[in-house]
N, C-alpha and C positions, 0 to 999 in steps of 0.2 A: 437669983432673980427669976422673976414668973416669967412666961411667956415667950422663955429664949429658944424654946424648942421649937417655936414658929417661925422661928428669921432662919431663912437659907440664899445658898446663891446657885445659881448655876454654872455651868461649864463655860460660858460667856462672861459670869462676870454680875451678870444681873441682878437684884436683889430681888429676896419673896420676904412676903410675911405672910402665916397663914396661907400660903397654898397661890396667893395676890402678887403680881408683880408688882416692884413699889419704882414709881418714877421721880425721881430728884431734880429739879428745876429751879434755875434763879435766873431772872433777868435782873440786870444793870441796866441803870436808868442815869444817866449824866445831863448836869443843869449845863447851861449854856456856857458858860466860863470854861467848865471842867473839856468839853466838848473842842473849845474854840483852842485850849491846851494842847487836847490830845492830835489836834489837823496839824497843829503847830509843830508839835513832835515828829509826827510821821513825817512833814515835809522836811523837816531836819535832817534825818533817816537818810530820805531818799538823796538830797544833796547832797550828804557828805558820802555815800556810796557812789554816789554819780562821780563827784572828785575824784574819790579811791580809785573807781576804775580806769579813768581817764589817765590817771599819776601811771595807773601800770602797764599801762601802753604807750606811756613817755608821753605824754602830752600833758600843759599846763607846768605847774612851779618845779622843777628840780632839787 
């Protein structure tokens, strides 16, 4: 392959090419659905850990 003697990393991790640091980026972009989902989830999360904890300090269902 040409040009593999240009790609390095550094002791951090970082990528080069050519001598260039290279920066890797993606944003995620969610439509309103996926979004209204994802609140829906987290809230799920947080209740049923909120349960959990309460169960383990003896409070609530037995």
């Amino acid at each position: 392959m040409e040009g593999v003697d240009q790609l390095g990393v550094d002791d951090e991790g970082n990528l080069y090419w050519a001598g260039k640091r290279l920066e890797v980026a993606r944003t995620i972009t969610l439509n309103t659905f996926q979004q209204a989902i994802a609140v829906i989830g987290v809230l799920t999360a947080v209740a049923v850990a909120l349960v959990e904890w309460l169960r383990f300090f003896g409070y609530g269902v037995r």
